[in-house]
N, CA, C and O atoms as CSV, one atom per row, in Angstrom:
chain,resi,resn,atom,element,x,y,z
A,1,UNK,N,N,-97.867,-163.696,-130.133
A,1,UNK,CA,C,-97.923,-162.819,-128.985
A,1,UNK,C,C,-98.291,-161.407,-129.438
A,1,UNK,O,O,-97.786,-161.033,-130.497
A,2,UNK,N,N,-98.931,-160.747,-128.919
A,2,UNK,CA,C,-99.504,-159.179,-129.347
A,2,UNK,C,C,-98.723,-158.130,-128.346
A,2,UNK,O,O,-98.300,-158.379,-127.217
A,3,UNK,N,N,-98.657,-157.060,-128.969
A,3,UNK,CA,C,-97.628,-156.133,-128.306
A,3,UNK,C,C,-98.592,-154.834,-127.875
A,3,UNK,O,O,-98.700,-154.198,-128.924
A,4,UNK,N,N,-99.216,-154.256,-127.008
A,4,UNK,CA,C,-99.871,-152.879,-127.249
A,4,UNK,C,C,-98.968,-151.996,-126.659
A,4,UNK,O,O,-98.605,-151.962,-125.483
A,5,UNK,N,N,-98.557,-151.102,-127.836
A,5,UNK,CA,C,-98.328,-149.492,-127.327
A,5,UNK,C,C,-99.017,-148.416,-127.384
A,5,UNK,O,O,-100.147,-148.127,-127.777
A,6,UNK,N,N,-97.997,-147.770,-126.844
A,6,UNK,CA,C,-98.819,-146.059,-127.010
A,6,UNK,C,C,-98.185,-144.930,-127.214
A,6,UNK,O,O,-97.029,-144.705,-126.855
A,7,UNK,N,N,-99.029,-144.052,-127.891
A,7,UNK,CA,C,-98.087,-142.764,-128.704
A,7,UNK,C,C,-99.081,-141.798,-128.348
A,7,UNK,O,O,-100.151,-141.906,-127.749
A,8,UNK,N,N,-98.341,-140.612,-128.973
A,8,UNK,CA,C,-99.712,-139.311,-128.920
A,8,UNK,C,C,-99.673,-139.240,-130.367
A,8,UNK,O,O,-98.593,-139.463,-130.912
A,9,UNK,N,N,-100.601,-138.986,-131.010
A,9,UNK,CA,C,-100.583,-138.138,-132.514
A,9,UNK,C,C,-102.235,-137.639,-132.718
A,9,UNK,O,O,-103.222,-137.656,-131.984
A,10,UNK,N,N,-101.998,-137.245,-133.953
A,10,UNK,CA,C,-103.582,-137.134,-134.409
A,10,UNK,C,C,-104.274,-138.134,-135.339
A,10,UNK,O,O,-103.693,-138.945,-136.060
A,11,UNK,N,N,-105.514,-137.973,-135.228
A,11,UNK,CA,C,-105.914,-138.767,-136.304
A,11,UNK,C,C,-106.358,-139.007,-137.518
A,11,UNK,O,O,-107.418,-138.868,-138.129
A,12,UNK,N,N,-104.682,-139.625,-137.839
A,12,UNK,CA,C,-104.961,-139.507,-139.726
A,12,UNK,C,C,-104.895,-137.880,-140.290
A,12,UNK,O,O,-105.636,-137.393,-141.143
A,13,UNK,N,N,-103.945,-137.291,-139.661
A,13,UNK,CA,C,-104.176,-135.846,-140.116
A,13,UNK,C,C,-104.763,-134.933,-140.255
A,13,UNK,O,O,-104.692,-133.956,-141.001
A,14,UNK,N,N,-105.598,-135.362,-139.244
A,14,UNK,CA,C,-106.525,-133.757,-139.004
A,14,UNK,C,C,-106.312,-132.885,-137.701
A,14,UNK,O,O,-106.977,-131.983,-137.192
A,15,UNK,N,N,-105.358,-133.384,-137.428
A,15,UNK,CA,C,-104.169,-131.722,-136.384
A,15,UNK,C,C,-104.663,-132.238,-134.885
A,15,UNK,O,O,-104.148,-131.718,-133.896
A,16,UNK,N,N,-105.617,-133.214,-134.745
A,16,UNK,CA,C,-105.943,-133.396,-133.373
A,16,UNK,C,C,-105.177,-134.010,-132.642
A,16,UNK,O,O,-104.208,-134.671,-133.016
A,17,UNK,N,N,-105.668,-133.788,-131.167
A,17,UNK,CA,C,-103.918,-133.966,-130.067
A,17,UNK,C,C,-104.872,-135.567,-129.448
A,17,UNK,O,O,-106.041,-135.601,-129.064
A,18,UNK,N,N,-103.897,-136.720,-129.539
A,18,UNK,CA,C,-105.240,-137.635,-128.967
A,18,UNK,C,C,-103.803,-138.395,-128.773
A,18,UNK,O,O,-102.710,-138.341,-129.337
A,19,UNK,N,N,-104.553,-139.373,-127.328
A,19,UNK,CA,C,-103.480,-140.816,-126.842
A,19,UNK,C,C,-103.905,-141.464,-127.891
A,19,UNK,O,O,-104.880,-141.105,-128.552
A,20,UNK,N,N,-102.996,-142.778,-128.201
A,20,UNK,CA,C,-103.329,-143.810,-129.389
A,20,UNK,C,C,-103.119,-144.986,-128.510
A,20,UNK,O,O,-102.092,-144.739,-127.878
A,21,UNK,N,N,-103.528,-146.000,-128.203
A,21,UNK,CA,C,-103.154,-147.208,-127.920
A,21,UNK,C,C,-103.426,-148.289,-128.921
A,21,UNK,O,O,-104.580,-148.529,-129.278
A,22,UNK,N,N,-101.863,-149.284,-129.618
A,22,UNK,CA,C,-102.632,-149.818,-130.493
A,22,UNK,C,C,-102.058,-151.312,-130.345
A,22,UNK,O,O,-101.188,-151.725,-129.580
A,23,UNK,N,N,-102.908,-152.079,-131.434
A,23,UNK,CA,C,-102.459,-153.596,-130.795
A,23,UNK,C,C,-102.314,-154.179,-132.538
A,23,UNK,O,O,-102.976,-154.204,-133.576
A,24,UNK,N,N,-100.257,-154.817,-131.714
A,24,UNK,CA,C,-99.591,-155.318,-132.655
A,24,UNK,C,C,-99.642,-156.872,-132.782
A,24,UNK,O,O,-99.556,-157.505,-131.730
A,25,UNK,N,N,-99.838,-157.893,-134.539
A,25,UNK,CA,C,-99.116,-159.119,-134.033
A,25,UNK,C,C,-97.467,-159.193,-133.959
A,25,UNK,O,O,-96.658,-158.366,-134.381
A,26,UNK,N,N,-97.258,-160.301,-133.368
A,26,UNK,CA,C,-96.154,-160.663,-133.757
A,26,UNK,C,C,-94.794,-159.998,-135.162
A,26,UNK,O,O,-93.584,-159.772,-135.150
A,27,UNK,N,N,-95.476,-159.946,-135.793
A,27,UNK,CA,C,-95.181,-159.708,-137.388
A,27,UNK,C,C,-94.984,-157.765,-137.485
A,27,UNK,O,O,-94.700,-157.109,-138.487
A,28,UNK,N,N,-95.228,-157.316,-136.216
A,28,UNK,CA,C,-95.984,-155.783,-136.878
A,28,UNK,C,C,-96.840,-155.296,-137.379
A,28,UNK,O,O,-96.885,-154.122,-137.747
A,29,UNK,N,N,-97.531,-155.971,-137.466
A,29,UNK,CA,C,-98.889,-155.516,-138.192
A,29,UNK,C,C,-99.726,-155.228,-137.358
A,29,UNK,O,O,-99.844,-155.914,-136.343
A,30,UNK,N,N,-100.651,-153.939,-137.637
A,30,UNK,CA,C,-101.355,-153.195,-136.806
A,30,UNK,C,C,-102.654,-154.208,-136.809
A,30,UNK,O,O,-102.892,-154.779,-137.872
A,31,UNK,N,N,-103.328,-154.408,-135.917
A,31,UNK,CA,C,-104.891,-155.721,-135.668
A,31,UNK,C,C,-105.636,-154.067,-134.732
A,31,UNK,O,O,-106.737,-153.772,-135.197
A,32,UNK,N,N,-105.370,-153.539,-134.106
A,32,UNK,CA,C,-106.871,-152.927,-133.644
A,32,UNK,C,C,-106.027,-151.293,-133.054
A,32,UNK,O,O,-104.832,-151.315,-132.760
A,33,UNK,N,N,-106.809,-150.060,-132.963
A,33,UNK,CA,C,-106.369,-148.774,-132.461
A,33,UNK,C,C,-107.414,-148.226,-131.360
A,33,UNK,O,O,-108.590,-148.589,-131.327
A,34,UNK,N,N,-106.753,-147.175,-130.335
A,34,UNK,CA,C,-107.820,-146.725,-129.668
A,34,UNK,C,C,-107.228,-145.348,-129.525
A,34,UNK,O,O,-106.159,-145.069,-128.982
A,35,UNK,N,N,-108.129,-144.491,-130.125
A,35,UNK,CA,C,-107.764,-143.045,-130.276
A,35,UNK,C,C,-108.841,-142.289,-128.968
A,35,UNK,O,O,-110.059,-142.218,-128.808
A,36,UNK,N,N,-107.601,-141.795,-128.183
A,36,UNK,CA,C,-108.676,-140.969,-127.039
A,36,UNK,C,C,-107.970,-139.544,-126.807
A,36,UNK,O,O,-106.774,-139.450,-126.528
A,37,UNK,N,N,-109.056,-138.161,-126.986
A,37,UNK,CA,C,-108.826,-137.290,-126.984
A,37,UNK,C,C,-108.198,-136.637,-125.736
A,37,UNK,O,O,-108.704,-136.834,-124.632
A,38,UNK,N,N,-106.893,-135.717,-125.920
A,38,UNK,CA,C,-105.782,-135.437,-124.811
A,38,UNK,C,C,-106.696,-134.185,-123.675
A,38,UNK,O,O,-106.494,-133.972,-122.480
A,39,UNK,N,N,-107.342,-133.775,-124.273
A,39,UNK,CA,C,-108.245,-132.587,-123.390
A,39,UNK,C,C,-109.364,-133.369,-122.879
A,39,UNK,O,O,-109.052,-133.551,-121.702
A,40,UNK,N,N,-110.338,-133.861,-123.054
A,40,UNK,CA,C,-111.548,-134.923,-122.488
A,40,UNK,C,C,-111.155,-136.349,-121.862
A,40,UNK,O,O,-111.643,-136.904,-120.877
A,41,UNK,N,N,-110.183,-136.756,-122.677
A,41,UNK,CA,C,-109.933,-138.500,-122.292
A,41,UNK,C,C,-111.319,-139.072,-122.916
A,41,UNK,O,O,-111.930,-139.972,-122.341
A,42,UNK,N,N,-111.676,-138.621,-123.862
A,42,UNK,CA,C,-113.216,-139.415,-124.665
A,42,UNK,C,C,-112.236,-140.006,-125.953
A,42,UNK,O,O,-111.290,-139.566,-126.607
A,43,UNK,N,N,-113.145,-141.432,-125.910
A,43,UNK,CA,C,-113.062,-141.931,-126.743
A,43,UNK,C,C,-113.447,-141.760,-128.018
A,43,UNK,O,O,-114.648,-141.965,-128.193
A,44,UNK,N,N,-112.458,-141.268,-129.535
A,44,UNK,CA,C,-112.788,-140.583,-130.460
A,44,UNK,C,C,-112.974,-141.910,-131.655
A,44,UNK,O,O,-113.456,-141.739,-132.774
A,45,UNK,N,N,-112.626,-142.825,-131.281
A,45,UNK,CA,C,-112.196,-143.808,-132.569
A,45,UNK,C,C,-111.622,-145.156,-132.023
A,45,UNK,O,O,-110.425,-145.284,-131.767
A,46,UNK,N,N,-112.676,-146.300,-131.837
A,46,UNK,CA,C,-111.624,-147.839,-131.759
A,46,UNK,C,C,-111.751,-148.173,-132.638
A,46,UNK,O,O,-112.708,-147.680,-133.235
A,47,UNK,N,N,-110.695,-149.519,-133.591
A,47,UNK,CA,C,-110.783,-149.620,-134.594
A,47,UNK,C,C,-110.169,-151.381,-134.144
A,47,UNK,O,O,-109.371,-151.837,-133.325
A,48,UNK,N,N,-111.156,-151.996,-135.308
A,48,UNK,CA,C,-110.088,-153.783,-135.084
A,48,UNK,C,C,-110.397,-153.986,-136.404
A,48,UNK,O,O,-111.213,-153.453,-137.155
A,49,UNK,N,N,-109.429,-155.031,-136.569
A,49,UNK,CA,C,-109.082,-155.386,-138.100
A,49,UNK,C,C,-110.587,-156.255,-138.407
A,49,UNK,O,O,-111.531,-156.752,-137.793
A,50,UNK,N,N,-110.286,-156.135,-139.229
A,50,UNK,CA,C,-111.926,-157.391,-139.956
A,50,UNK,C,C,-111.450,-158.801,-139.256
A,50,UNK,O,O,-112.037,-159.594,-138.520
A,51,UNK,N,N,-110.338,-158.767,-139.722
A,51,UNK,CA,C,-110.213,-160.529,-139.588
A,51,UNK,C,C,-109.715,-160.932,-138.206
A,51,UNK,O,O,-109.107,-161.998,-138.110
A,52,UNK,N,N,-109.924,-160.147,-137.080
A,52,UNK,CA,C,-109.647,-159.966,-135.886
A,52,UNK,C,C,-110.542,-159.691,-134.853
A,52,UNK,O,O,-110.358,-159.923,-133.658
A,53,UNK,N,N,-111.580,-159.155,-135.403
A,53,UNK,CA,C,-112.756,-159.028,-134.706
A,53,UNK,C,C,-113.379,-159.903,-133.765
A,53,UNK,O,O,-113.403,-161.064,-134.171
A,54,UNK,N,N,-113.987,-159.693,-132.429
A,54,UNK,CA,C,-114.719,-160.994,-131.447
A,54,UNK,C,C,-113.059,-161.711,-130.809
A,54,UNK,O,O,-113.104,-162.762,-130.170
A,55,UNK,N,N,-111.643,-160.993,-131.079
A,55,UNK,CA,C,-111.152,-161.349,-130.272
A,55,UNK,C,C,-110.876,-160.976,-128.868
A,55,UNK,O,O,-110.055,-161.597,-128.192
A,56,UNK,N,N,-111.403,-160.190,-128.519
A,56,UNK,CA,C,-111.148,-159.354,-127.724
A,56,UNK,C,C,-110.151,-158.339,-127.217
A,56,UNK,O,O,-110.037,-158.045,-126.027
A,57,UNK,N,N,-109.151,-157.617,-128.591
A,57,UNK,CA,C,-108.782,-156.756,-128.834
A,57,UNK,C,C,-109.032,-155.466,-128.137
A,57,UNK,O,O,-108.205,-154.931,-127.400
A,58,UNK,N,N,-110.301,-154.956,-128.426
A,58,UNK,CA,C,-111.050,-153.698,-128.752
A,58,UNK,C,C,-111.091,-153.390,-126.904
A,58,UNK,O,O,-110.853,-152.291,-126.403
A,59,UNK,N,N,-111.456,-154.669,-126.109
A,59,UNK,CA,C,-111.276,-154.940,-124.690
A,59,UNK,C,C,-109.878,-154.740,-124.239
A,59,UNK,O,O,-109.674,-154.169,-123.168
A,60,UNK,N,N,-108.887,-155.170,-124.983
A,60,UNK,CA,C,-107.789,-155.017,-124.574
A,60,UNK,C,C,-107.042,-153.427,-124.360
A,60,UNK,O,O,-106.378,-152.844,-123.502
A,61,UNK,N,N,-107.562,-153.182,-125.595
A,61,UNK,CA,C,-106.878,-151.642,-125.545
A,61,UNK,C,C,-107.808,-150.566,-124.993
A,61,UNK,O,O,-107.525,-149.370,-125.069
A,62,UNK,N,N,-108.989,-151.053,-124.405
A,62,UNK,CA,C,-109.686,-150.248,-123.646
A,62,UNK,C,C,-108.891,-150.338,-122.261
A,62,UNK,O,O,-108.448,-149.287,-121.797
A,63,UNK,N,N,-108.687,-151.550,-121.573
A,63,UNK,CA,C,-108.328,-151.949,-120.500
A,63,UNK,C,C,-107.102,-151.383,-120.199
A,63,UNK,O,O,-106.763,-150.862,-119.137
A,64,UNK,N,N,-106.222,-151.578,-121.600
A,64,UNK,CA,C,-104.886,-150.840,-120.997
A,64,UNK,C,C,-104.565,-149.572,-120.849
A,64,UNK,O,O,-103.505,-149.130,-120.405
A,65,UNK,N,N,-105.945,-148.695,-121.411
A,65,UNK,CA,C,-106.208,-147.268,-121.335
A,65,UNK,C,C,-106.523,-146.863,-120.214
A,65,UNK,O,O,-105.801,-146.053,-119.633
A,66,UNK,N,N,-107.799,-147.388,-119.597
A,66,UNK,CA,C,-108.158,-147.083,-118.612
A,66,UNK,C,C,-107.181,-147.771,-117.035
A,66,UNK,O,O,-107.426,-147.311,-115.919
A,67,UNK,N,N,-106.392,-148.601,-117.196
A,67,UNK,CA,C,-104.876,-148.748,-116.456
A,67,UNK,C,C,-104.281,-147.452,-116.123
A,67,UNK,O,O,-104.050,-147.269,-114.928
A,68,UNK,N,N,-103.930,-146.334,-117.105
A,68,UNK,CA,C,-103.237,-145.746,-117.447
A,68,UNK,C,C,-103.476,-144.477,-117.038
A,68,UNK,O,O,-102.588,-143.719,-116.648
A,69,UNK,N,N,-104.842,-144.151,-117.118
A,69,UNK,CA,C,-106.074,-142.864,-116.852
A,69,UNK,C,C,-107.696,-142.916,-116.925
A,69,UNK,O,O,-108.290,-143.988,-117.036
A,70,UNK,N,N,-108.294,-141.787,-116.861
A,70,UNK,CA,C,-109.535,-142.368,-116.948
A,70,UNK,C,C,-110.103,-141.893,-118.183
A,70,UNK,O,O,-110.085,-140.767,-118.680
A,71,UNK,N,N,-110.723,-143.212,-118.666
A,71,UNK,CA,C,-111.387,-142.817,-120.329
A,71,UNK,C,C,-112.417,-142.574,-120.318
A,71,UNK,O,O,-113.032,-142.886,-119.299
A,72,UNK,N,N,-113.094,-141.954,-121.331
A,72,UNK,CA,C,-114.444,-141.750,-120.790
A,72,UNK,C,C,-114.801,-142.046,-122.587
A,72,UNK,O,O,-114.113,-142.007,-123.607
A,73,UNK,N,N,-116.409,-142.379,-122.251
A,73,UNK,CA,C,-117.060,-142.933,-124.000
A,73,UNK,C,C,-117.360,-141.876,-124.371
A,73,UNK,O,O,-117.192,-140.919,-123.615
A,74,UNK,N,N,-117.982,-141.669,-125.847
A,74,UNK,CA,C,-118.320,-140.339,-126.386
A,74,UNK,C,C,-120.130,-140.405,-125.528
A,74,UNK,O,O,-120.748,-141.213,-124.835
A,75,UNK,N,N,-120.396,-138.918,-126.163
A,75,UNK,CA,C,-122.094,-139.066,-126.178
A,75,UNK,C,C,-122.513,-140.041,-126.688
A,75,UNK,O,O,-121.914,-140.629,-127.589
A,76,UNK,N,N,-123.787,-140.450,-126.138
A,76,UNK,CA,C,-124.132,-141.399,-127.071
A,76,UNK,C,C,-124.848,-141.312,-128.564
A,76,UNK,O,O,-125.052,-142.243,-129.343
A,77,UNK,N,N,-125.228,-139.636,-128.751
A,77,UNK,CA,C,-125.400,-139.392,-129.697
A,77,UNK,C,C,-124.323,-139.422,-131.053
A,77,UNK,O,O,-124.521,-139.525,-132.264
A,78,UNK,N,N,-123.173,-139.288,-130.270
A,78,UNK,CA,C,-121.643,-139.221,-131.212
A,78,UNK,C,C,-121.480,-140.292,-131.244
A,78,UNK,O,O,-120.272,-140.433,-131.431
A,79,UNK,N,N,-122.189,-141.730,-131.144
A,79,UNK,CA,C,-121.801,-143.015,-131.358
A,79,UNK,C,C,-121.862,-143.458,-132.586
A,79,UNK,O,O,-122.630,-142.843,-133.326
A,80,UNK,N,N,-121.054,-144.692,-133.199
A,80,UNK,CA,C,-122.233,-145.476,-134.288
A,80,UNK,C,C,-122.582,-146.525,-133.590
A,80,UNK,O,O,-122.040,-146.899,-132.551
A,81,UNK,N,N,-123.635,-147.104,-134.224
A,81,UNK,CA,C,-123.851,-148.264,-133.378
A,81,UNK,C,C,-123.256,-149.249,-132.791
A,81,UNK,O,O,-123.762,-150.003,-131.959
A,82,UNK,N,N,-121.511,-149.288,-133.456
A,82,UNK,CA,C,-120.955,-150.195,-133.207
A,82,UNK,C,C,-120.443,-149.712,-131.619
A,82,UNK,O,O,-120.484,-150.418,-130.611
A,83,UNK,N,N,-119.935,-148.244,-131.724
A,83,UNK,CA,C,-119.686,-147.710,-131.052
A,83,UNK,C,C,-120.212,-148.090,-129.835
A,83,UNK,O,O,-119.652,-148.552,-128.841
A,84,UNK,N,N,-121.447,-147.812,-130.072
A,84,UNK,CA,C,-122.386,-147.627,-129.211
A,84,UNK,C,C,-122.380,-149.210,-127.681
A,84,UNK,O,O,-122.288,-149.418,-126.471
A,85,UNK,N,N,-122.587,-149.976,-129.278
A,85,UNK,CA,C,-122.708,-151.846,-127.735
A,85,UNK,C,C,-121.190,-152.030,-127.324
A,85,UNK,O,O,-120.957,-152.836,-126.423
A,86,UNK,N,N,-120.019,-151.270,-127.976
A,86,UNK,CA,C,-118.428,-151.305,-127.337
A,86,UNK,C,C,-118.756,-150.789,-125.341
A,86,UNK,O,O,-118.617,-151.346,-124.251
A,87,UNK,N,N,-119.232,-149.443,-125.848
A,87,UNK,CA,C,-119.427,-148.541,-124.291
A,87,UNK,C,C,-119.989,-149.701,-123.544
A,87,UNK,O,O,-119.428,-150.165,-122.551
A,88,UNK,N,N,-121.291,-150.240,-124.114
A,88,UNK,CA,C,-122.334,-151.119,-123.447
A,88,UNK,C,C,-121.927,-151.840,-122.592
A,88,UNK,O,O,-122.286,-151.883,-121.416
A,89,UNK,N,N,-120.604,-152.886,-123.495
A,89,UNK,CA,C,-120.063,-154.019,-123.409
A,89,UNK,C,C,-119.001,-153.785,-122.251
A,89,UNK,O,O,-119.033,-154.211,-121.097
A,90,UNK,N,N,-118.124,-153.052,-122.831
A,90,UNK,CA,C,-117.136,-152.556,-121.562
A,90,UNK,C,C,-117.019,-151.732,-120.454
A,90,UNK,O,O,-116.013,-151.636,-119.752
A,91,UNK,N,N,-118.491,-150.897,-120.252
A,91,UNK,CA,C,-118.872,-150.273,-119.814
A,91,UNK,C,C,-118.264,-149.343,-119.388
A,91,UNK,O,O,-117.619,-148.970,-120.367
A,92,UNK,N,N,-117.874,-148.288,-118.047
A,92,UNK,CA,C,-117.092,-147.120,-117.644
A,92,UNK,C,C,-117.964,-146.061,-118.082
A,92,UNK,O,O,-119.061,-146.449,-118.486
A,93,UNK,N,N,-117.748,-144.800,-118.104
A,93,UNK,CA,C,-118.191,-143.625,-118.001
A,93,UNK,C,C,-118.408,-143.160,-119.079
A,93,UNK,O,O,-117.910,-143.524,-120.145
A,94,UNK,N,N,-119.401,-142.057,-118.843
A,94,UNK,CA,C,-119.343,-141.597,-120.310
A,94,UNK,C,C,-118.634,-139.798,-120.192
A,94,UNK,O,O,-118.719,-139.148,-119.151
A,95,UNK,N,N,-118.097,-139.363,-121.236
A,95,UNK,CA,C,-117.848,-137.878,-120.536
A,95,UNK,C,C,-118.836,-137.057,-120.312
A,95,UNK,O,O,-119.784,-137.208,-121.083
A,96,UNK,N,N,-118.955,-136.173,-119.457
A,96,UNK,CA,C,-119.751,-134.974,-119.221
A,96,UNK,C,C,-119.838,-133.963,-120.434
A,96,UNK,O,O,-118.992,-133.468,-121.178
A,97,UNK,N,N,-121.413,-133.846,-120.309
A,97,UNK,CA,C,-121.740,-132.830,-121.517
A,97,UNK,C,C,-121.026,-131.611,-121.592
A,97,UNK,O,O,-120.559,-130.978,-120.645
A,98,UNK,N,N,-120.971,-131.272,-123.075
A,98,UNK,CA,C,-119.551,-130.076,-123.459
A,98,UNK,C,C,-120.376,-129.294,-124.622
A,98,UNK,O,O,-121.058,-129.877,-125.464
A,99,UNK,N,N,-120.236,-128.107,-124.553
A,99,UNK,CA,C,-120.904,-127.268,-126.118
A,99,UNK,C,C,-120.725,-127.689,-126.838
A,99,UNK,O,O,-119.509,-127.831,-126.968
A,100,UNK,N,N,-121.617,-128.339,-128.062
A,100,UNK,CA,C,-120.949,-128.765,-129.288
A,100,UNK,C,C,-122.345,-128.428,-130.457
A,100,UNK,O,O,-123.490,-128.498,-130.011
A,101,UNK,N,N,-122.183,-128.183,-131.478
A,101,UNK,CA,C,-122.937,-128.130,-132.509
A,101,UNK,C,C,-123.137,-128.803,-133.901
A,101,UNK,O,O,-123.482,-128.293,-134.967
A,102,UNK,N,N,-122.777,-130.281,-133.544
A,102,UNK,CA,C,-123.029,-131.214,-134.606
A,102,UNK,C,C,-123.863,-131.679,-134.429
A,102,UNK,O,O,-124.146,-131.606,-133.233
A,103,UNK,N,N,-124.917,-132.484,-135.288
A,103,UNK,CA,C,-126.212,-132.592,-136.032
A,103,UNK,C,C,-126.944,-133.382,-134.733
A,103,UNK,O,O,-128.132,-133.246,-134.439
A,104,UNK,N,N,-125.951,-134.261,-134.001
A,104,UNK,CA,C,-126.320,-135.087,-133.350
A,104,UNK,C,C,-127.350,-134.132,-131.640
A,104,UNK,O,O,-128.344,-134.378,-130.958
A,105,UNK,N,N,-126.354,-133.136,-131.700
A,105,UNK,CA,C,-126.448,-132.481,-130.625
A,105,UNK,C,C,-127.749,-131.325,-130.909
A,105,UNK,O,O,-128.640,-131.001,-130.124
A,106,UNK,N,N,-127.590,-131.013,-131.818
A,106,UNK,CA,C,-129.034,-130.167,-132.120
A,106,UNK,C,C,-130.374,-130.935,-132.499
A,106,UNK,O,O,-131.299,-130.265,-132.958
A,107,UNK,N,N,-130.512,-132.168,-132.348
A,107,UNK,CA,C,-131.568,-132.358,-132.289
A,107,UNK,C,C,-131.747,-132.965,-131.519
A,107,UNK,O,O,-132.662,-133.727,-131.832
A,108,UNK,N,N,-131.328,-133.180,-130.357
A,108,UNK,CA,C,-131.510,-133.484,-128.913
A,108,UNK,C,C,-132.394,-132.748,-128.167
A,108,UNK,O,O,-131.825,-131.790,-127.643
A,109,UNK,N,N,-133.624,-132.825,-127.902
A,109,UNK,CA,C,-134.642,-132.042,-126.788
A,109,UNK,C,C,-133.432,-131.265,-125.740
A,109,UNK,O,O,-132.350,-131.759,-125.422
A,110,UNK,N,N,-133.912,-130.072,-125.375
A,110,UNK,CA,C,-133.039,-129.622,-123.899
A,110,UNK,C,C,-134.092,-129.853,-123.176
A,110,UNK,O,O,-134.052,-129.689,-121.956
């Protein structure tokens, strides 16, 4: 049986304020995370275990996010590809454009 909760923290120690939703087995052991930022509600980080993958996890803790509030995907420039067919797949919103100056964003035509 799998357990998903939820916490606030940052991620992995870099001071950021983000919801976490994550999915437990049985045993405690962490199988997949969904880190979404507390000021945007964008999705900063899903994560599933290797050997867990194609279960539909990554769906799960999207679903119980967006239950909860509304999530929104990153740019799609801030994607990786994996990133990228998750939004595809589960579809919902993406957030509204915000000032930003990483690599992705400056070479975007205005």
């Amino acid at each position: 049986m799998l357990t998903i909760t939820t916490r606030t923290g940052d991620y992995y120690g870099d001071g950021s304020s983000n919801h976490i939703w994550e999915t437990h087995d049985a045993d405690g052991q962490l199988i997949a995370e969904l880190y979404v930022s507390t000021d945007r509600h964008e999705i900063m980080n899903i994560w599933v275990d290797e050997d867990h993958r194609g279960e539909g996890h990554a769906r799960a803790l999207y679903e119980a996010a967006t239950d909860q509030m509304d999530i929104f995907h990153a740019p799609e420039g801030h994607r990786t590809p994996e990133g990228n067919a998750f939004a595809e797949a589960v579809g919902g919103p993406t957030v509204a454009p915000y000032p930003c100056d990483c690599h992705a964003c400056d070479t975007l035509e205005n």
